[in-house]
Structures are given as structure tokens and as C-alpha cells.
C-alpha positions, 0 to 999 in steps of 0.5 A: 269583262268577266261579268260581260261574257258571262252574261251575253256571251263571247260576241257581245261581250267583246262588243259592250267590252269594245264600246266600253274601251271606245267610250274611255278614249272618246271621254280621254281624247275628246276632253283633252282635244276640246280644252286644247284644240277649241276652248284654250286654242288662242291661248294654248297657240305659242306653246304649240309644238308644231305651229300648223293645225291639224286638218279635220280629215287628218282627225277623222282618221285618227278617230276611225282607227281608233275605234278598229284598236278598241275592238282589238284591245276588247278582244285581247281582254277575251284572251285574258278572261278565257286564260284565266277561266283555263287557270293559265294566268296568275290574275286573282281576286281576292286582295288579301291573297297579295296585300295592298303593298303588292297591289301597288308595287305590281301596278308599277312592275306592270307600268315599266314592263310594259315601257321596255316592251313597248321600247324594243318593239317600237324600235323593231316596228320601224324597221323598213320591213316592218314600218309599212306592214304595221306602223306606219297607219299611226305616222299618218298622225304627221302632226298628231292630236290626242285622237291619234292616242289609239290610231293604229293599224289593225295588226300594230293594235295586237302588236302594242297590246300582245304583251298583256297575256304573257305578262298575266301568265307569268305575274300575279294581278288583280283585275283592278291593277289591270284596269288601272293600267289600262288608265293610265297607258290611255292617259300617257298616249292622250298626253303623248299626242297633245300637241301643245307642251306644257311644262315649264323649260326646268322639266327636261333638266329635273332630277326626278322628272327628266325621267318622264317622257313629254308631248315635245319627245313624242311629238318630234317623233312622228314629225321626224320619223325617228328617234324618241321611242320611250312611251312613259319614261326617258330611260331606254331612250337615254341609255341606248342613244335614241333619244332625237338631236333636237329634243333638248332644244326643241323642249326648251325653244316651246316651253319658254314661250309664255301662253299663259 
């Protein structure tokens, strides 16, 4: 982002840098959507989490508000370039001024600071004052696909992404930490979106990875409108009570069914 702004200037970094977040979801979402809803489609179908398949016009639109949130992420990314050239932040470059190990811990320091915000915020956004203004263009995605990873409202995209210059201001990061993040956040939504489940039925019960949020928890909550806010990980979910009545049963009723 550095390298676009100082060579093309505000405007068309924040475009090359919106074309660059669209292209990454385009090769994320498109990839997975591709194998699961074309190539694997027949095979994939029992472990379909919800039976029906989405109609065209519905990923049509997922794709078209997914490409406002690119612009609105590439502009956050402006933000946090213009905070750094300020001295506002505590982004770095050199790795030896941290080390590797910091370099590793901070990544995940910035992973489950982000699945806290993203909780509370999440829960607030469904406040009935709230849910049309902001959230509800993503639960358009009745029965989502991984197109709908990015599907949100112009204001909800500033909403999801606003955490991201405080916590710069407030932590030291490398730009590659934050590149990675970015990866990984994209990663986790495609999966969230996937529509299909497939974990095996141990999955929920592990004593390690029970902790991991999967497409069967973030399906039930756009198909049932409430409950299931974690993004990454089961904690909040689980130590505050919101995790949906049906999530157990549902998991295991899909992952059992044998698709392979």
C-alpha cells in the first residue's frame, strides 16, 4: 500500500489497492465456491447444510457488495498508511527491532483481539436500532455462499474493519503481520460462508479444536437470526450463553451424513 500511494497518489492507490483486495476474494471466494458449488456439487450435496441451493441473483448480489467493502477496506488501508507517516502508529519495519518470536505472538494477539471486537460488535449490530442501518444487507445471505465472505453494507464494512487503526495505534506490527491477518480474516469468512460442513461429528466435542468456530455455527446464524456471533473461535459464544440450541444437533445430524 506504502509503495502504491507513494507512487500514484491517494486516488489510485486507494483504487490499485481496492483491485487488489477484490482480486484476493475474488481468487478466495471463487476458488472455494467453484470446487464446492460446480466440481464437488453432487458429491458435496448431503453434507449440504442447508439442502436448497442458492439462487444466481442472490450470489450476484453478494458479489456486488463485496466489491463496495473492498473499496471500503482499501481505504482503511489509506488510514493506517497516512497514521504511520504521522508517527501515530506503532507499525515497524525492521524485523530485528521485535524479533520473530514477537512477530508470531503479535499475529495472534491481533487474530483474538479482533474475534473479541468483532463479537461484541457483532451482538450490538443486531440490535433492532441497528440491524437495518448496518447489518442487515449481509443477512440478505439467508442461505449464504463463500461470496457472501465481504457482503456488507457500505457503513457495516467501516464498522468490521474500524478496529484495525486503533489497534495499530495502540500495538506494534509489521506490515507483514498485518498482510497476513488480512489472509487469514478472508480465509475464515470464505469457510464461515462455505455452506457445506465438513468436519467430521468428533469436531465440536475435541478438546482443541471445539474451540474453532465452523461453517455449520455461522450458517445457523444467518439462517436463524440470531445467536452464533463468534467469527473465529467458540469462546465468547460459549462463555456468554449465545451459542444457537440447535448448533450441537445440527453439526452433528450434517457432519454424519457420509459425502465422500
Amino acid at each position: 500500500m506504502t509503495y502504491l500511494i507513494d507512487h500514484f497518489g491517494i486516488f489510485y492507490g486507494w483504487l490499485l489497492g481496492s483491485l487488489f483486495v477484490f482480486l484476493r476474494y475474488l481468487v478466495f471466494a471463487g476458488l472455494t465456491f467453484t470446487v464446492c458449488y460446480v466440481f464437488l456439487k453432487k458429491t458435496l450435496q448431503p453434507r449440504k447444510i442447508q439442502a436448497k441451493q442458492p439462487k444466481n441473483q442472490e450470489v450476484q448480489n453478494e458479489i456486488f457488495h463485496s466489491l463496495t467493502s473492498a473499496g471500503v477496506f482499501a481505504l482503511m488501508g489509506v488510514l493506517v498508511y497516512f497514521l504511520s507517516t504521522w508517527g501515530w502508529t506503532k507499525v515497524y519495519t525492521p524485523l530485528s527491532a521485535y524479533g520473530w518470536g514477537y512477530f508470531f505472538l503479535s499475529f495472534w494477539i491481533l487474530v483474538f483481539l479482533h474475534d473479541t471486537y468483532f463479537y461484541w460488535m457483532h451482538r450490538l449490530m443486531h440490535h433492532p436500532k441497528l440491524f437495518k442501518l448496518l447489518h442487515r444487507v449481509h443477512h440478505l445471505s439467508y442461505n449464504p455462499t463463500p461470496w457472501a465472505a465481504l457482503s456488507f453494507h457500505p457503513l457495516e464494512a467501516i464498522v468490521e474493519i474500524g478496529f484495525l487503526p486503533f489497534a495499530v495505534i495502540l500495538i506494534p506490527f509489521h506490515p507483514l503481520v498485518l498482510f497476513l491477518f488480512a489472509t487469514w480474516s478472508l480465509a475464515f469468512n470464505v469457510l464461515g460462508h462455505l455452506g457445506y460442513e465438513l468436519a467430521p461429528p468428533s469436531f465440536i466435542h475435541h478438546p482443541f479444536w471445539k474451540w474453532f468456530n465452523t461453517p455449520t455455527h455461522h450458517n445457523l446464524h444467518h439462517s436463524k437470526g440470531h445467536g452464533n456471533y463468534g467469527l473465529y473461535f467458540n469462546f465468547w459464544d460459549t462463555w456468554m450463553g449465545t451459542n444457537h440450541r440447535d448448533y450441537e444437533k445440527v453439526f452433528t445430524e450434517v457432519s454424519s451424513r457420509n459425502a465422500y
